[in-house]
C-alpha positions as CSV (number, residue, x, y, z in Angstrom):
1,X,82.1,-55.0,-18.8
2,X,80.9,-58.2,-20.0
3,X,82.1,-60.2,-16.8
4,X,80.1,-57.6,-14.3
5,X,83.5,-55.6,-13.9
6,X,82.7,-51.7,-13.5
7,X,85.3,-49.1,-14.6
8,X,85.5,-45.4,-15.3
9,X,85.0,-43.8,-18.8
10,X,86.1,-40.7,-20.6
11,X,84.8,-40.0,-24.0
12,X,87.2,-39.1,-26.8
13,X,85.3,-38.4,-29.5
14,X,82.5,-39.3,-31.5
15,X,81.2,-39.2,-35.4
16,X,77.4,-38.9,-35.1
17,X,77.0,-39.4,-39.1
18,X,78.3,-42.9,-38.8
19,X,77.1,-43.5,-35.2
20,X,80.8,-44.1,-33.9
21,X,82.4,-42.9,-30.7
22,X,85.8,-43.9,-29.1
23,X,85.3,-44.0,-25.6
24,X,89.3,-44.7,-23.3
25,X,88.0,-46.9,-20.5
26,X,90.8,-46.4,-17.6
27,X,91.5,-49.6,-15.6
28,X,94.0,-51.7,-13.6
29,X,93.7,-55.2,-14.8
30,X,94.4,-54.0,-18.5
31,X,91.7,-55.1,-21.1
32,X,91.7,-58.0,-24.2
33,X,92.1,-56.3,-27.1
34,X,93.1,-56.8,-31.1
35,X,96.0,-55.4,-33.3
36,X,94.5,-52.8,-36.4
37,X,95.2,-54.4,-39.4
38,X,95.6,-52.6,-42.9
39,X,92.4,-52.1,-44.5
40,X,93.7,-50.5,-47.6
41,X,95.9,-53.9,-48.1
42,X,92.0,-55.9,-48.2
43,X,90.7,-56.9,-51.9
44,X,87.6,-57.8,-53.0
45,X,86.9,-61.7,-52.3
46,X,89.2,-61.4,-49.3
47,X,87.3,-63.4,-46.2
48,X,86.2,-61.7,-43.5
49,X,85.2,-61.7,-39.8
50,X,82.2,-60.1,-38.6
51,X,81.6,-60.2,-34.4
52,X,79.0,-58.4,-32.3
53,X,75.9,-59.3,-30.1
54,X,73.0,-59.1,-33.0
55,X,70.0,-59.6,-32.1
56,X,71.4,-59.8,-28.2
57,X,72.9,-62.9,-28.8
58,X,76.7,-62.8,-27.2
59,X,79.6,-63.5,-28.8
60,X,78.2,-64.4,-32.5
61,X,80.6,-65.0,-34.8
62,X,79.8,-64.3,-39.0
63,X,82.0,-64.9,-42.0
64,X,81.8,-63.1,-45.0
65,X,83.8,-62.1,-47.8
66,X,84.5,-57.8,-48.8
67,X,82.5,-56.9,-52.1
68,X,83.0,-53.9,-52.1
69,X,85.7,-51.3,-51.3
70,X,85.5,-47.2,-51.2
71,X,81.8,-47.0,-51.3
72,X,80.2,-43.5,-51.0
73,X,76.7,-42.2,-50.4
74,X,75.3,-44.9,-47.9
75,X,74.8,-42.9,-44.9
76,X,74.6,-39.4,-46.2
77,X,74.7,-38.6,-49.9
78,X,76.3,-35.0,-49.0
79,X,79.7,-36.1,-47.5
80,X,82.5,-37.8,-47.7
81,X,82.4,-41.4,-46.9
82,X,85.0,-44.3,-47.7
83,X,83.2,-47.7,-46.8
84,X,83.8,-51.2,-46.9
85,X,81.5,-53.4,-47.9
86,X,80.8,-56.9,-47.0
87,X,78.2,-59.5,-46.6
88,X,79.1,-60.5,-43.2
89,X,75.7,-60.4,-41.2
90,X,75.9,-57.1,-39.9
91,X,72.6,-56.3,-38.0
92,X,70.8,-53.1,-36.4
93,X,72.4,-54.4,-33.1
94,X,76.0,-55.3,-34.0
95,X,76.8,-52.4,-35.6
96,X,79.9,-50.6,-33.8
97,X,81.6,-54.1,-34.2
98,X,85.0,-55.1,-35.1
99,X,85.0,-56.3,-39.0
100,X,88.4,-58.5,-38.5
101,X,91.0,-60.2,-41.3
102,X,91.6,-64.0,-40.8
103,X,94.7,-63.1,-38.9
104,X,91.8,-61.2,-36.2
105,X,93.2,-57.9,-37.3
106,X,90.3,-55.0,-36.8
107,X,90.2,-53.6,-40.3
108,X,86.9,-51.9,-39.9
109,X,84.2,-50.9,-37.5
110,X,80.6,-52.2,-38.7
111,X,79.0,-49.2,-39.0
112,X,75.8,-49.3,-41.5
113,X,73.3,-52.1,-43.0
114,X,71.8,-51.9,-46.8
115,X,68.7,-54.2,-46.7
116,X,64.8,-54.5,-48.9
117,X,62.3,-54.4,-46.3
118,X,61.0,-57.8,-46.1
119,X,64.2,-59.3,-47.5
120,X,67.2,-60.6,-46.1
121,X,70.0,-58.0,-44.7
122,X,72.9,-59.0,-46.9
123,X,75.3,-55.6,-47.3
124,X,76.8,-54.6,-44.5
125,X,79.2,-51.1,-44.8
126,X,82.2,-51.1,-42.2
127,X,84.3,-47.8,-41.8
128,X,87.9,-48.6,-42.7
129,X,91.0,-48.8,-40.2
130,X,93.0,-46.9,-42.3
């Protein structure tokens, strides 16, 4: 954990297209954790919350709005994919971060990054919660 706390693990599954796995971490003290929101209820312009460690810096914190919803083809152009998309900053090391409402709902899971090679990494693709 974060504080230095160590606790056993099980994996549950994982997704190795969209680099996701659900891991159940078993302990006494009980963790923090956040309510799903409804991700099909989100419209484009709708502000959201984008948190993660990028670039190993803890506990950033990035705004954004959705500009996108259902999009297809980003990770692999031969299956099915269902994608948020947003301009939170969503980096190469926050992805597998929570993409929130304003009410700190997890909607999404950051997931993928759409950026030119020496320009700025403005589209970010979250998988939905629902």
């Amino acid at each position: 954990m974060s504080d230095g706390r160590k606790s056993p693990a099980k994996l549950v599954g994982r997704e190795p297209r969209t680099d996701l796995v659900v891991v159940r971490i078993f302990t006494k003290d009980g963790l923090p954790h956040t309510n799903f929101g409804d991700s099909d209820r989100m419209e484009v312009w709708d502000r959201v919350i984008a948190t993660g460690h990028p670039k190993g810096l803890d506990q950033t914190v990035m705004q954004g709005i959705i500009s996108a919803k259902r999009r297809r083809g980003i990770t692999d152009q031969t299956s099915y994919q269902d994608f948020l998309q947003t301009d939170a900053g969503i980096n190469p090391s926050n992805r597998g971060g929570p993409l929130l409402n304003l009410y700190g709902e997890l909607i999404g899971v950051n997931t993928a990054i759409s950026s030119q090679p020496d320009g700025p990494e403005a589209m970010g693709f979250a998988i939905p919660s629902q």
